[in-house]
C-alpha positions as CSV (number, residue, x, y, z in Angstrom):
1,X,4.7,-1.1,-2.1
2,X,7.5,1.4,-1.5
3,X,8.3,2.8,1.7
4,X,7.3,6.1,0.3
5,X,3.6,4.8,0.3
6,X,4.1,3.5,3.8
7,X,6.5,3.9,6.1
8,X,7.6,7.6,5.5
9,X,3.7,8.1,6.1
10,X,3.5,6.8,9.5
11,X,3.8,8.5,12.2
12,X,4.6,7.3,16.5
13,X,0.9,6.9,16.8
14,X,0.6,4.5,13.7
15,X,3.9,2.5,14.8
16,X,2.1,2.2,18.7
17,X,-0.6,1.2,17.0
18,X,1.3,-1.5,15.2
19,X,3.1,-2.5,18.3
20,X,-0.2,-3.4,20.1
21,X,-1.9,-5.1,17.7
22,X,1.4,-7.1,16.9
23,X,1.1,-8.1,21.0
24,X,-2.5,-8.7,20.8
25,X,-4.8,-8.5,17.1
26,X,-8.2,-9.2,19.3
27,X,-7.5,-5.9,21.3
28,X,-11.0,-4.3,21.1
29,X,-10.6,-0.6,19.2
30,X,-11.5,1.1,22.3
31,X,-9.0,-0.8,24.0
32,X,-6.5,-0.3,21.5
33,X,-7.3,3.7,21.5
34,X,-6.4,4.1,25.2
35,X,-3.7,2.4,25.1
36,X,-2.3,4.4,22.5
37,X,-3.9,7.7,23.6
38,X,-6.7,8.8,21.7
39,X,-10.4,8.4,21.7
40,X,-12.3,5.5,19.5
41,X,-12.9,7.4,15.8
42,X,-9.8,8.5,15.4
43,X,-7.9,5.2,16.5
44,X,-10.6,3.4,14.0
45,X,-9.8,5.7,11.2
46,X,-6.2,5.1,11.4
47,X,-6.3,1.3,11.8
48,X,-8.6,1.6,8.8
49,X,-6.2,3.8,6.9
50,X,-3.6,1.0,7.9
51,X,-5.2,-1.9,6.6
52,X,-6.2,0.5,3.1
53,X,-2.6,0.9,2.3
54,X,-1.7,-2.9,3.3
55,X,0.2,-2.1,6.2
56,X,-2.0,-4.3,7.8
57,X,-2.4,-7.3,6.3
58,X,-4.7,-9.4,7.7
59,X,-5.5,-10.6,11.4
60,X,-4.4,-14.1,12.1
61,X,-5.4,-17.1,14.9
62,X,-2.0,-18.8,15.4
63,X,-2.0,-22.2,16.0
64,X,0.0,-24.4,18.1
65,X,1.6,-27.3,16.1
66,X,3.1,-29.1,18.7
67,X,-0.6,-29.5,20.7
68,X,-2.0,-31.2,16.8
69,X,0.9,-33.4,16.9
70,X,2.9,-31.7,14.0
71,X,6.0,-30.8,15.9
72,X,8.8,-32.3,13.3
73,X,10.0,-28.9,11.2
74,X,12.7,-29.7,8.4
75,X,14.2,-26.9,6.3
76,X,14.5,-28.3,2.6
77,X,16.9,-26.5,-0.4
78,X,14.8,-27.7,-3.4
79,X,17.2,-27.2,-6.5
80,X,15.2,-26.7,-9.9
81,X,16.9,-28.1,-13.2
82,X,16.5,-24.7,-15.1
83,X,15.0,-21.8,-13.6
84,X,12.7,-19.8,-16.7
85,X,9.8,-18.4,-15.6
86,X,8.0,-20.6,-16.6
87,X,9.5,-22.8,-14.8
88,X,9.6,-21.0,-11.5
89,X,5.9,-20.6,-12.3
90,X,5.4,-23.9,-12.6
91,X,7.1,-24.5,-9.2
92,X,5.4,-21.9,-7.3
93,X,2.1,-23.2,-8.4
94,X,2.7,-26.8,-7.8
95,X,4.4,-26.0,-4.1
96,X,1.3,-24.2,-2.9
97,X,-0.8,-27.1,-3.1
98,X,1.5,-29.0,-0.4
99,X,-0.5,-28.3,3.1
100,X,2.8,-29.4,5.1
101,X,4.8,-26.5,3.2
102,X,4.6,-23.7,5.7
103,X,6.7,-21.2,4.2
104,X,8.3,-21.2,0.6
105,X,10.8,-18.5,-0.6
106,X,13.1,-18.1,-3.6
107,X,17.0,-17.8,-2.6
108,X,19.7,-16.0,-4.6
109,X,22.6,-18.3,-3.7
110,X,23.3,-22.2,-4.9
111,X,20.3,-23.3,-4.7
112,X,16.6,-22.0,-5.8
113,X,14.3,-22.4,-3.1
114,X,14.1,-23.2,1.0
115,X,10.7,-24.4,2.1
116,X,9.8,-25.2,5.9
117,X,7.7,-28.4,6.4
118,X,5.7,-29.2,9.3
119,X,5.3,-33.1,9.1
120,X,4.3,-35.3,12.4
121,X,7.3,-36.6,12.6
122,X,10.8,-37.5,10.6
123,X,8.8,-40.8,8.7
124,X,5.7,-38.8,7.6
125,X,8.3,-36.2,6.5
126,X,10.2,-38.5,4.7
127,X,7.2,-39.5,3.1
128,X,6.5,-35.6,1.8
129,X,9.7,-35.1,0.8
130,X,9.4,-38.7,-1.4
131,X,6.3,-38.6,-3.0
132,X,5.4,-34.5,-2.3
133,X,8.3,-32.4,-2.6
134,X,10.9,-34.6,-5.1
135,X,7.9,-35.1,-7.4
136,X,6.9,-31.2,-7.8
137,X,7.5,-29.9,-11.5
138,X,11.4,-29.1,-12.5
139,X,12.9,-30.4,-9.3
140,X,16.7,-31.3,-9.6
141,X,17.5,-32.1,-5.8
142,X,17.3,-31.5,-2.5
143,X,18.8,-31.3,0.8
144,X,17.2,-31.2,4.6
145,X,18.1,-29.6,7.7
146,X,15.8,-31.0,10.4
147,X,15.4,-28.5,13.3
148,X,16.4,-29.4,16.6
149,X,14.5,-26.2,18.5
150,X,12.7,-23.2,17.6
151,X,14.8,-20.4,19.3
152,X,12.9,-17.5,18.0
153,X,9.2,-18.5,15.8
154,X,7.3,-15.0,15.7
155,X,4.1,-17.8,14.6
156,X,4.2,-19.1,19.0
């Protein structure tokens, strides 16, 4: 989406409306509307105008890790031995099935792609990266960077 079909269309109203829901996503719309100054139909017709042009995604519970035991978070380069499309595909189909992947993204740099794994700790970890992660189609190598300490985690 192009910031022509979003952001150049929003105005201080939509980007307070943004900023409250980004605080709190169970504000009630009435709530919501006095808080950003208008009356109920109004503030429901732009939140729904929001979520129509995927401005607003989706509405989320986040979940503390650390209180279900799954406070070990390593940062892995994964290095792919050719990188088609197919093979990428293949990759991005295969990592998605991995429940202790958090995030995945594709890198432009020396080497293909950085997941985040959430593992109990750094033996259950070592076990996704062994049998999970090294085993996932067209994987060269990899490399891990266990974190120490979240300093900023928009997901707390």
């Amino acid at each position: 989406m192009s910031n022509s079909d979003t952001g150049s269309h929003l105005d201080r109203t939509d980007y307070r409306i943004l900023a409250e829901l980004a605080a709190n996503a169970r504000l009630p719309v009435t709530e919501l509307a006095v808080r950003v100054g208008l009356s109920k139909s109004p503030c429901q017709v732009r939140l729904k105008r929001l979520q129509e042009k995927g401005v607003i995604r989706g509405f989320r519970t986040v979940i503390d890790p650390a209180k279900l035991g799954l406070d070990h978070v390593a940062f892995v380069e994964v290095r792919l031995m050719d990188t088609t499309e197919k093979s990428l595909a293949a990759f991005n189909a295969a990592v998605r099935m991995i429940t202790e992947v958090e995030q995945c993204h594709l890198i432009a740099g020396s080497f293909d792609y950085l997941l985040k794994v959430r593992t109990r700790d750094i033996r259950s970890y070592r076990e996704v990266l062994g049998s999970k992660i090294s085993a996932l189609p067209g994987v060269a190598g990899t490399s891990t960077y266990v974190s120490m300490q979240p300093i900023i985690d928009d997901t707390m």
